[in-house]
VEXDREN-2710 file (C-alpha; in Angstrom, 1 decimal):
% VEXDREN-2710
k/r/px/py/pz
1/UNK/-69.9/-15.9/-82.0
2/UNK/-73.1/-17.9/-80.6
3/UNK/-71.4/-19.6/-77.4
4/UNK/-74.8/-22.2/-77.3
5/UNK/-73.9/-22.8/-81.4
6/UNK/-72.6/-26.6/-80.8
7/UNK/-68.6/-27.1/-82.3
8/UNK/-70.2/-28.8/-85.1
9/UNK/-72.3/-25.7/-85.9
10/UNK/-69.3/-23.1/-85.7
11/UNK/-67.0/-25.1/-87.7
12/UNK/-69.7/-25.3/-90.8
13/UNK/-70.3/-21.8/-90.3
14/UNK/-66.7/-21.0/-90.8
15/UNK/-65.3/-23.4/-93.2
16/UNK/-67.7/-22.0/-96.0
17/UNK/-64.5/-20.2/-97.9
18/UNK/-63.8/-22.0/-101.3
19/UNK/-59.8/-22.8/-102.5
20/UNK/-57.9/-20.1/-104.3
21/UNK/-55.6/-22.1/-106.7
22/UNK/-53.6/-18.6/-107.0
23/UNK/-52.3/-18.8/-103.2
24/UNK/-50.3/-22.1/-104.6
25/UNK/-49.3/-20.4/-107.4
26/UNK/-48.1/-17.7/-105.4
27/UNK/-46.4/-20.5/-102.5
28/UNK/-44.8/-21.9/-105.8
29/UNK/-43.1/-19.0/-106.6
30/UNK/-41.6/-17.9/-103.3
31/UNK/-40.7/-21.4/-103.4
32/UNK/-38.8/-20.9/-106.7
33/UNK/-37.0/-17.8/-105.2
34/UNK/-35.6/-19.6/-102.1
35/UNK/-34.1/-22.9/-104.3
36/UNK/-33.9/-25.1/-101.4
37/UNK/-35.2/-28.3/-101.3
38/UNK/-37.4/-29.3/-98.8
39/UNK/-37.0/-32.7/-97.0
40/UNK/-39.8/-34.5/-94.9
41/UNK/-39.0/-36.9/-92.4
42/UNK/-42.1/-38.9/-92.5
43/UNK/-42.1/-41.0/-89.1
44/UNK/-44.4/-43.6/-91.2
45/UNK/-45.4/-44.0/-95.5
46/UNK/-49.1/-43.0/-94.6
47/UNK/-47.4/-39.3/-94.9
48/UNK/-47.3/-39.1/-98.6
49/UNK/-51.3/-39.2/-98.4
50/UNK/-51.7/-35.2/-99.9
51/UNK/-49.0/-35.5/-102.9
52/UNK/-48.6/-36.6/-106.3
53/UNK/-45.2/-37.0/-108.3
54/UNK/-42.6/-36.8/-105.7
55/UNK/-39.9/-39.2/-104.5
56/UNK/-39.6/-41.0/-101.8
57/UNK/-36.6/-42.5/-100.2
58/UNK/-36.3/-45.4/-97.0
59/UNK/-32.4/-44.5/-96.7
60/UNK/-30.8/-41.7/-95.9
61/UNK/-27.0/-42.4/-96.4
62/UNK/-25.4/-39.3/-98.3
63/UNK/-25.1/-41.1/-101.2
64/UNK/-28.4/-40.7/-102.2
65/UNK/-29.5/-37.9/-100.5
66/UNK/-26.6/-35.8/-102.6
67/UNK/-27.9/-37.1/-105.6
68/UNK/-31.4/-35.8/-104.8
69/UNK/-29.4/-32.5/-103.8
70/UNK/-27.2/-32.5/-107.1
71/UNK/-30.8/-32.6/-109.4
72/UNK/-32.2/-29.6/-107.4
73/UNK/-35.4/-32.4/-106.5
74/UNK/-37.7/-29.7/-105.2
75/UNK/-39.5/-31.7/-102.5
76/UNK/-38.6/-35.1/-101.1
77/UNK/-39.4/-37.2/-98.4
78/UNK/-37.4/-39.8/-96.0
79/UNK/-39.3/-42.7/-94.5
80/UNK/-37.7/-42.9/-91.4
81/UNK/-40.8/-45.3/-89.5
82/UNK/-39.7/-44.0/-86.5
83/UNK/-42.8/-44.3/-85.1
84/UNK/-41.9/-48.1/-84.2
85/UNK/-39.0/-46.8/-82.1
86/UNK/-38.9/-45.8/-79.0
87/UNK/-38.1/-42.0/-78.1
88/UNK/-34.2/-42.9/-77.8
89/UNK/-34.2/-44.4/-81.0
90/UNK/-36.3/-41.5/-82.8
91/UNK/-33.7/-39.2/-81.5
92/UNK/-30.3/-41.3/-82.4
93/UNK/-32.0/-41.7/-86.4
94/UNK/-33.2/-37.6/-86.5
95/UNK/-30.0/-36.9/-85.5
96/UNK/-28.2/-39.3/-88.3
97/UNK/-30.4/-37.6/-91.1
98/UNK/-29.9/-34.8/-89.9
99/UNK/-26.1/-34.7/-90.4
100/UNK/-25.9/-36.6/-93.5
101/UNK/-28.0/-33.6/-94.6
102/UNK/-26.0/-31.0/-93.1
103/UNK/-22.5/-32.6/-94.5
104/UNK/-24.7/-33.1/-98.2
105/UNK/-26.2/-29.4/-98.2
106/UNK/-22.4/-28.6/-97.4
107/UNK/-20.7/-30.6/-99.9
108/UNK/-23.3/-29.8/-103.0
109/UNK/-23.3/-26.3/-101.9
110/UNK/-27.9/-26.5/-101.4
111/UNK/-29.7/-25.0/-99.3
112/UNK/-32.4/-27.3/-97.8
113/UNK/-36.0/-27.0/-95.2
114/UNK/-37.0/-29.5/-93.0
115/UNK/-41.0/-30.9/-91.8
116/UNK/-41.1/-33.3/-89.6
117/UNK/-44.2/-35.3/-90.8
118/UNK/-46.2/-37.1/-88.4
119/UNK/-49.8/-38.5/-87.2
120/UNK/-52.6/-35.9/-87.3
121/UNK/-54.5/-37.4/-84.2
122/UNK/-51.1/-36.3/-82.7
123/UNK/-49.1/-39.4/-81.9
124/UNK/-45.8/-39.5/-82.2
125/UNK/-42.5/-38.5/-80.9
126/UNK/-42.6/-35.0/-79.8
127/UNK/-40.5/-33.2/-78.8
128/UNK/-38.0/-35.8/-78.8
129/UNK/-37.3/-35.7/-82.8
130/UNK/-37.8/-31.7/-83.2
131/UNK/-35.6/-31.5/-80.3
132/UNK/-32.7/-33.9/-81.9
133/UNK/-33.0/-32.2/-85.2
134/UNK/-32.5/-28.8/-83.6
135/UNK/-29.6/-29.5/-81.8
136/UNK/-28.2/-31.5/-84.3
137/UNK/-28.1/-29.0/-86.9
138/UNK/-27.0/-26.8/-83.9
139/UNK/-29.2/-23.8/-85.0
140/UNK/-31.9/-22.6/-83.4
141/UNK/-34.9/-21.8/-86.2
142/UNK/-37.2/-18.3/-85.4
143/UNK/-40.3/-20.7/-84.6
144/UNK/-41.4/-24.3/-83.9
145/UNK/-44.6/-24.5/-85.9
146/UNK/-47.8/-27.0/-84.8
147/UNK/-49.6/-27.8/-87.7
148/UNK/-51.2/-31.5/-87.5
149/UNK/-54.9/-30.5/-89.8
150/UNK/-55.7/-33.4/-92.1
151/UNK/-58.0/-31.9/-94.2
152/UNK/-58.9/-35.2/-95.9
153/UNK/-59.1/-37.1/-92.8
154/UNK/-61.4/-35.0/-91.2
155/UNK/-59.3/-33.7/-88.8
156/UNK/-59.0/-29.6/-87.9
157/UNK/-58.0/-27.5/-85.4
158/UNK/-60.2/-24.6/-84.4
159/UNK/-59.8/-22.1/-81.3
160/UNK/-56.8/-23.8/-80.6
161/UNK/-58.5/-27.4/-80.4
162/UNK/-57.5/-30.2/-82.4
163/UNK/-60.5/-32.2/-83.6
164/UNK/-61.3/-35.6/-85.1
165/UNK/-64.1/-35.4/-87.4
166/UNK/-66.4/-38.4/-88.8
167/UNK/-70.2/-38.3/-90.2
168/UNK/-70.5/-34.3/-89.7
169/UNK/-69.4/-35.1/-85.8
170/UNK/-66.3/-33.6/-84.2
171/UNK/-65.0/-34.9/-81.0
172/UNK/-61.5/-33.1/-79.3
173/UNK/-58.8/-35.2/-80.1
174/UNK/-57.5/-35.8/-76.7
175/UNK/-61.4/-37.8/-76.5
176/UNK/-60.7/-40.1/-78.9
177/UNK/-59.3/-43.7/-78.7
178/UNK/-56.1/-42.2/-80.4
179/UNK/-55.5/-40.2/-77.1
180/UNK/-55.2/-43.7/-75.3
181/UNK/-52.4/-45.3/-77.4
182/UNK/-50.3/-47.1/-75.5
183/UNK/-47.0/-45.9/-76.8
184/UNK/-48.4/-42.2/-77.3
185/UNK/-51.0/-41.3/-75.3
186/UNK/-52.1/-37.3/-73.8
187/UNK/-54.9/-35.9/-72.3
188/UNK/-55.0/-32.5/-74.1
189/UNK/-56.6/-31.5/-77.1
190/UNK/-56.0/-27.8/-76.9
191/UNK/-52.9/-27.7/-78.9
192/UNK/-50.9/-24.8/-76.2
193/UNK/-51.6/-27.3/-73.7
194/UNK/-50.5/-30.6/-75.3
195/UNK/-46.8/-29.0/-76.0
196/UNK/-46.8/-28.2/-72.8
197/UNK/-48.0/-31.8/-71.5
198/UNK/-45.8/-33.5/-73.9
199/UNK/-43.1/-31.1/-72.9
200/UNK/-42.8/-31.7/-69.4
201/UNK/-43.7/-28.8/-68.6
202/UNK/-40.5/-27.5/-70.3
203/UNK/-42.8/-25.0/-72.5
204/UNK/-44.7/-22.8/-70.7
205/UNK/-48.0/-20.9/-72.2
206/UNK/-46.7/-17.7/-72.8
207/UNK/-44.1/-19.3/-75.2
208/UNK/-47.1/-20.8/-77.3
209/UNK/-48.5/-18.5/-79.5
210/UNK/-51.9/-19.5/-81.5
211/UNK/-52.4/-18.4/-85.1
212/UNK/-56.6/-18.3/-84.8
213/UNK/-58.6/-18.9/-88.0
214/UNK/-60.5/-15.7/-87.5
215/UNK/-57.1/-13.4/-88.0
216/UNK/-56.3/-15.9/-90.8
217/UNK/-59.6/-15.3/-92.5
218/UNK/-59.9/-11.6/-91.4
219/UNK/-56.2/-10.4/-92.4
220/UNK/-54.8/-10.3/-95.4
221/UNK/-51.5/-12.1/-96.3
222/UNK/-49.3/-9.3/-96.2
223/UNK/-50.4/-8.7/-92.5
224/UNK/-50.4/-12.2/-91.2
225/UNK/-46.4/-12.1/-92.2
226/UNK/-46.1/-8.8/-90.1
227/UNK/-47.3/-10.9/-87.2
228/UNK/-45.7/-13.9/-87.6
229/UNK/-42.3/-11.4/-87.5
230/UNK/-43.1/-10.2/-84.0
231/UNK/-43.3/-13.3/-82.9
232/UNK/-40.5/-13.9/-79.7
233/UNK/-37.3/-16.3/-81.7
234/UNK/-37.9/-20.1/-80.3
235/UNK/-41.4/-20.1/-79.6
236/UNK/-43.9/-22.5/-81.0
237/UNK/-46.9/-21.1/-83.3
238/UNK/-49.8/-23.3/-83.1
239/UNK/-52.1/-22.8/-86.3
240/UNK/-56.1/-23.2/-87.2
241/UNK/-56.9/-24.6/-90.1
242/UNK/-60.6/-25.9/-91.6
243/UNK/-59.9/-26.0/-95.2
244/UNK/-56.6/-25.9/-97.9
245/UNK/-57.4/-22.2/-98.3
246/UNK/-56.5/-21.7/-94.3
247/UNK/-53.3/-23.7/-94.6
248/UNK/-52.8/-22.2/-98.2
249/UNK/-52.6/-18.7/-96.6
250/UNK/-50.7/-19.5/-93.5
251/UNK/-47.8/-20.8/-95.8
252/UNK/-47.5/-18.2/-98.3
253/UNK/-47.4/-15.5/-95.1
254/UNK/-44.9/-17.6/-93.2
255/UNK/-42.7/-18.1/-96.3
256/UNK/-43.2/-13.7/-96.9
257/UNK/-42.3/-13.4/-93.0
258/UNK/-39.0/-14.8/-93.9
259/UNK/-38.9/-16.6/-90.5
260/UNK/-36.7/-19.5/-90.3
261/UNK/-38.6/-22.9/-88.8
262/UNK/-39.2/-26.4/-88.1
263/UNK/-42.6/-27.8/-88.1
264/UNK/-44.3/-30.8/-86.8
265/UNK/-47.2/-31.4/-89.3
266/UNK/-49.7/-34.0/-90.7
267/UNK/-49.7/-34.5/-94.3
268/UNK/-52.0/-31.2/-95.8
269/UNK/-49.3/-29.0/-94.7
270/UNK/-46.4/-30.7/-96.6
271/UNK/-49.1/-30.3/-99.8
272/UNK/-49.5/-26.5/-99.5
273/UNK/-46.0/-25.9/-98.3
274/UNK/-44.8/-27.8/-101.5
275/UNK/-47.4/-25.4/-103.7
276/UNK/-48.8/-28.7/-104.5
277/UNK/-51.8/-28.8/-106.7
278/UNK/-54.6/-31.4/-106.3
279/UNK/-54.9/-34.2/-108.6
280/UNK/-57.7/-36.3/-109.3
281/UNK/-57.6/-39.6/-108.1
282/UNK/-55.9/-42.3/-109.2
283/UNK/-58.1/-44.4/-111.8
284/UNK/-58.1/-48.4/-112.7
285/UNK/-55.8/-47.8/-115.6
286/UNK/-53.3/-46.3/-113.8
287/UNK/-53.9/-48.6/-110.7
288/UNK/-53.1/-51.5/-113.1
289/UNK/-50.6/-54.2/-112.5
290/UNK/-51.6/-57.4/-114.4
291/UNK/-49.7/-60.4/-112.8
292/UNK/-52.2/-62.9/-113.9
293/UNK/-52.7/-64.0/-110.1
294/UNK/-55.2/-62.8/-107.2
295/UNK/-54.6/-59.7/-105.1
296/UNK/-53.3/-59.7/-101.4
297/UNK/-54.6/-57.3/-98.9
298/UNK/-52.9/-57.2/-95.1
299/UNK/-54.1/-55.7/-92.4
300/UNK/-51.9/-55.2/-89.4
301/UNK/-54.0/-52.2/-87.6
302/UNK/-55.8/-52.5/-84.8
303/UNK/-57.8/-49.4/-84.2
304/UNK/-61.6/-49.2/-84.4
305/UNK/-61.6/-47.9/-87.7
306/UNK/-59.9/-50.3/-89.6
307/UNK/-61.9/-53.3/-87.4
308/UNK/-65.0/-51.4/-89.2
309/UNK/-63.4/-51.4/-92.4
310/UNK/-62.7/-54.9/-92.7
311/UNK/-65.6/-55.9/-91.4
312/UNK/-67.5/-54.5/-94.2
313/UNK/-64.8/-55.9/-96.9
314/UNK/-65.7/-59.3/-95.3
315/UNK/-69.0/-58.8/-96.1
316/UNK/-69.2/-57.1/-99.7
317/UNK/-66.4/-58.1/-101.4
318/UNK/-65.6/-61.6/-103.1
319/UNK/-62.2/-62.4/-101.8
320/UNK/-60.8/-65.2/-99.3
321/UNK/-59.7/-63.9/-95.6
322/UNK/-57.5/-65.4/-92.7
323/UNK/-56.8/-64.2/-89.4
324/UNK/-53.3/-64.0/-88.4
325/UNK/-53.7/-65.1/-84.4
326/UNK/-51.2/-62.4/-82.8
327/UNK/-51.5/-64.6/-79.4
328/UNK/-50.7/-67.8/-81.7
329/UNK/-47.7/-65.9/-83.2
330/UNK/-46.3/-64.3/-80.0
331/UNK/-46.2/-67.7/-78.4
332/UNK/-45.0/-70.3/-80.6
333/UNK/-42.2/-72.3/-80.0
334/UNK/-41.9/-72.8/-83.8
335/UNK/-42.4/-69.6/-85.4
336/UNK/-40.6/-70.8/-88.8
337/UNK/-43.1/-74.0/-89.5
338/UNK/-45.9/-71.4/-88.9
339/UNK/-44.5/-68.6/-91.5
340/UNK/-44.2/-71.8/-94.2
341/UNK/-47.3/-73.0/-93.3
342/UNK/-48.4/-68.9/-94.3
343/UNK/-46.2/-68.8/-97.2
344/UNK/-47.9/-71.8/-99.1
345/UNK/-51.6/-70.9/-97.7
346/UNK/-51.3/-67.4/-99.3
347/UNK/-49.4/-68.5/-102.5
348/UNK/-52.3/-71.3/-103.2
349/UNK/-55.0/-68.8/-102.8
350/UNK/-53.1/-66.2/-105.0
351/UNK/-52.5/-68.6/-107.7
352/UNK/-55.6/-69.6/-107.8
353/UNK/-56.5/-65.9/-109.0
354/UNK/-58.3/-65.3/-105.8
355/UNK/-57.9/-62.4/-103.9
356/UNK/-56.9/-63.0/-100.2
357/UNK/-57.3/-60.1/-97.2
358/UNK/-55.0/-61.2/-94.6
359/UNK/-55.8/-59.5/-91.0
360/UNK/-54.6/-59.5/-87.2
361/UNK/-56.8/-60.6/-84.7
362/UNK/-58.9/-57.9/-83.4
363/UNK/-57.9/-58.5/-79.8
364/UNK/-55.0/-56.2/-78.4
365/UNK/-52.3/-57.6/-77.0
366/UNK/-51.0/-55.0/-74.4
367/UNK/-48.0/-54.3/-71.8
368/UNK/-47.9/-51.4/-69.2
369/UNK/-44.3/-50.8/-70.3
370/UNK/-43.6/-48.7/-73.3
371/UNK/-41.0/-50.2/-75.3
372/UNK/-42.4/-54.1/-74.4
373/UNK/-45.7/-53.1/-76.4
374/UNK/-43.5/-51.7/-79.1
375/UNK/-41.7/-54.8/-79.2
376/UNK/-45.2/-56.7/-79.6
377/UNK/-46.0/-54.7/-82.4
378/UNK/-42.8/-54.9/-84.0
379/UNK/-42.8/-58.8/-84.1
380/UNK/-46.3/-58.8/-85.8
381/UNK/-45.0/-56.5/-88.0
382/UNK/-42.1/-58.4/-88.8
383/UNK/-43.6/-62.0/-89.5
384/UNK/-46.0/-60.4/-92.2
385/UNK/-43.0/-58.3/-93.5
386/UNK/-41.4/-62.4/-93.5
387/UNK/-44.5/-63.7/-95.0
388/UNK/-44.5/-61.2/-98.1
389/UNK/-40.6/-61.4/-98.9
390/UNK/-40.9/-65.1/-98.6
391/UNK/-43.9/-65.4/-101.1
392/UNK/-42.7/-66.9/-104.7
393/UNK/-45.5/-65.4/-106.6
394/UNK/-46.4/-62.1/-107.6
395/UNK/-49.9/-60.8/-106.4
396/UNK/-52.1/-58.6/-109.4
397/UNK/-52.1/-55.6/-106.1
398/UNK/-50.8/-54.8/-102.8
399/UNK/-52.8/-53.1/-100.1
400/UNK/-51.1/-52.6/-96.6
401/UNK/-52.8/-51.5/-94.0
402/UNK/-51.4/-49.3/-91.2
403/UNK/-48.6/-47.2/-90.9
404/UNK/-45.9/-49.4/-89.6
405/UNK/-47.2/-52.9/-91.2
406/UNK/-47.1/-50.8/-94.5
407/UNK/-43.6/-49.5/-94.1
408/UNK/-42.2/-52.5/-92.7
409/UNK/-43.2/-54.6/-95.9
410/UNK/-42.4/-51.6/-98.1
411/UNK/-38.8/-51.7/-96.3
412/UNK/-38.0/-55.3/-95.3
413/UNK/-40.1/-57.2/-97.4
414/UNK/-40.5/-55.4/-100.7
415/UNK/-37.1/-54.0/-100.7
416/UNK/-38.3/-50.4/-101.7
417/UNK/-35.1/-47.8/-101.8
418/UNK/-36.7/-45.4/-103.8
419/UNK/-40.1/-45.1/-105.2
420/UNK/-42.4/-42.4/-106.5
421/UNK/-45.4/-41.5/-105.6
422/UNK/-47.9/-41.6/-107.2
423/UNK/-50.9/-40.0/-106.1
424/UNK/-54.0/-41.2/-104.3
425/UNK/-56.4/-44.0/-104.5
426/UNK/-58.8/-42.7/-102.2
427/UNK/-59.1/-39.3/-100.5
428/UNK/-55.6/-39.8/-98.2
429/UNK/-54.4/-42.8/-99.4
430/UNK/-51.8/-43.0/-101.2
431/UNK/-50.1/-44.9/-103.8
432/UNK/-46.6/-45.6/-104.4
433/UNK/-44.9/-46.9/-107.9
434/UNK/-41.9/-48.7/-106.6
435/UNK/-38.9/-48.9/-107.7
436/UNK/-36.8/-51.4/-110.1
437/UNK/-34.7/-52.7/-107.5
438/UNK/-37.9/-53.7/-105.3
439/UNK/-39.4/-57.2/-105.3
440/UNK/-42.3/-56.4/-107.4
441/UNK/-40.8/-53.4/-110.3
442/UNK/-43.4/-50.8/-111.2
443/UNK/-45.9/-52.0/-108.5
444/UNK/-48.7/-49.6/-107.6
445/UNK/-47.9/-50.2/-103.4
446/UNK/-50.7/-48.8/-102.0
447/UNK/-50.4/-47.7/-98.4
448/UNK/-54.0/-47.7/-96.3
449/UNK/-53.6/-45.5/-93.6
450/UNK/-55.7/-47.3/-90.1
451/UNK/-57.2/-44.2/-89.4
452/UNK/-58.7/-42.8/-92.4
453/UNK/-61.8/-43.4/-94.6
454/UNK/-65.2/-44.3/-93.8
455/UNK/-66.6/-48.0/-92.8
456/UNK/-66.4/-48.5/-96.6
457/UNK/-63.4/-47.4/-97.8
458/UNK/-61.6/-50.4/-98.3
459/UNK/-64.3/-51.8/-100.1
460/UNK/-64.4/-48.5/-102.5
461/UNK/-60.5/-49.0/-102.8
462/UNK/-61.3/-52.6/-104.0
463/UNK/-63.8/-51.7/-106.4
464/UNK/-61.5/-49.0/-108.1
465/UNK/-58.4/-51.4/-108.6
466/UNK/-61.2/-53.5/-110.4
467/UNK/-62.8/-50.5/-112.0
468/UNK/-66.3/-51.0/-110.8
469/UNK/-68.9/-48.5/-109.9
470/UNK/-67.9/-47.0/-106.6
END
């Protein structure tokens, strides 16, 4: 290949190969003969971004989980929103799933896989929750598999490097402003050298082995198993991927390889794993929820993306906003007389049939230790997850935005236990129809990741609720 081609250049030239629907069919199948189920821990809801028609759960006592067992549910995932825990934390709640799935798998006598689902500009905690699931389950799997591609997000890994793509641009993940999260910062954005930097050093090259997207493209299934079978038991396999069809083949060989794992993905992996088809998106009709009342939109992201994106609601769309003043909030002396004074704001404006976007202020509030800033974010979190279960009327929609603002208000304030999802809005976001014992019954809940979409997307997701011309 053309060393002076720029990255840009050599990932068009390669991601040219078109989707081969009989590679899910095929994924299905293997599927079918292994009759396990496979669970994702999803460390926040913005997970379910690549799916359509599956369950999702926000508990994972054994109760439930054996009833998901006991009706042989193909796929399913956990929200755990461990993602607004510290690494401690993450570990104690894998470790919890993972031996209330251990006893159920016991006691109904089914087999079961696990992905741990997680941010595909690689924040998170890893190793810490591969790590506690491992020992936990006390067996150790054939290979730890690194597969965070985001097809629909723009994000792909190539020659090892994971990328963040956005207008046709591609910039090496470890150069974005996701690289500089306070909580989960790195440097690296060749993948064999972030385990090793997230590891401690623990993981040393020669126990990384990289799956390229030449040998996926240039062998055929049937070989790429053969190869993943030589691979050394324990080691991590770090995977390309610029399309479905690259993921699509990777799965069905590692499935034909009969090598046991656990995997730390983002969300296209769980799709093509599953044998997932693609579904159109999700139109007005079945976006519809008609309480008669204006529609509520919360933003609790603060990355550059979403700043962008509300920006440009602000400008196009006809709907009432208000900053939330995270300086304000963290200070007060009286934080109840500010959520009532919230409460009967927002309920004026939503019975007055206006729709109201509610946002933090843009300005990041930061601490040099770890868990503080997790703290900060978890109070925010949890006065706008007070604000929503305190509201006495029911909004026509319900747009969260962010990963932990929407599972905290999906888990605190909404009282989702079990919902089903139902497939996207927008390219990777998705929609959830919650549940009867929720706040708002039969609710299209839809979850606005802060990373994804372009400057417009909220807008777009505005105008499809209404059923205008996008």
């Amino acid at each position: 290949m053309n060393n002076q081609m720029t990255i840009e250049e050599q990932i068009r030239q390669w991601q040219s190969n078109s989707p081969d629907s009989r590679l899910v069919r095929q994924i299905r199948k293997e599927n079918e003969k292994l009759d396990r189920t496979l669970v994702v821990l999803d460390d926040d809801p913005t997970g379910t971004q690549t799916v359509h028609d599956l369950p999702v759960v926000t508990s994972w006592d054994e109760e439930l989980l054996a009833e998901l067992f006991r009706e042989k549910t193909p796929i399913f995932y956990v929200l755990t929103n461990s993602r607004s825990l510290n690494a401690e934390q993450a570990r104690d709640l894998i470790a919890t799933i993972a031996r209330n799935l251990t006893a159920v798998s016991e006691s109904t006598g089914r087999d079961y896989s696990v992905i741990l689902r997680s941010d595909s500009t690689l924040r998170g905690h890893h190793p810490a929750e591969m790590d506690a699931l491992i020992e936990t389950i006390g067996k150790e799997p054939d290979l730890k598999v690194l597969h965070p591609a985001f097809i629909e997000g723009g994000r792909l890994t190539f020659n090892g490097v994971h990328y963040a793509g956005e207008d046709g641009r591609y910039l090496p993940c470890g150069e974005t402003e996701y690289a500089q999260d306070p909580t989960f910062g790195y440097t690296s954005s060749h993948l064999s050298d972030w385990i090793i930097e997230k590891t401690g050093g623990r993981v040393s090259s020669d126990q990384v082995v990289c799956l390229s997207i030449d040998r996926i493209r240039n062998n055929s299934v049937e070989d790429l198993a053969r190869q993943i079978q030589l691979i050394s038991k324990g080691n991590y396999l770090v995977v390309d991927a610029l399309s479905y069809h690259d993921i699509d083949k990777f799965c069905l060989a590692l499935l034909k390889s009969k090598r046991s794992f656990v995997a730390r993905t983002a969300a296209s992996f769980v799709a093509s794993m599953g044998g997932i088809e693609q579904r159109p998106l999700l139109s007005a009709e079945e976006l519809a929820y008609h309480s008669g009342y204006g529609g509520l939109i919360i933003a609790g992201s603060f990355v550059e993306k979403t700043t962008r994106q509300l920006n440009k609601l602000i400008e196009q769309a006809d709907l009432r906003h208000k900053v939330l003043d995270v300086k304000q909030l963290l200070q007060t002396e009286d934080r109840e007389r500010l959520l009532q004074e919230w409460v009967k704001t927002t309920q004026r404006y939503i019975e007055d049939n206006q729709d109201l976007l509610i946002y933090t202020s843009r300005e990041v509030v930061t601490t040099d230790e770890v868990n503080k800033h997790l703290d900060i974010g978890k109070r925010i979190s949890t006065f706008i997850s007070d604000l929503v279960r305190a509201l006495p009327v029911t909004p026509s929609f319900l747009i969260a935005k962010g990963g932990i603002t929407s599972s905290d208000i999906a888990t605190e304030a909404l009282n989702v236990k079990k919902a089903r999802i139902m497939g996207q809005i927008l390219p990777g976001i998705p929609v959830w129809e919650l549940g009867n014992e929720s706040k708002y019954p039969g609710m299209p809940y839809i979850i606005f990741p802060g990373n994804v979409g372009g400057d417009e997307a909220l807008v777009d997701a505005l105008r499809r609720i209404k059923g205008e011309e996008i």
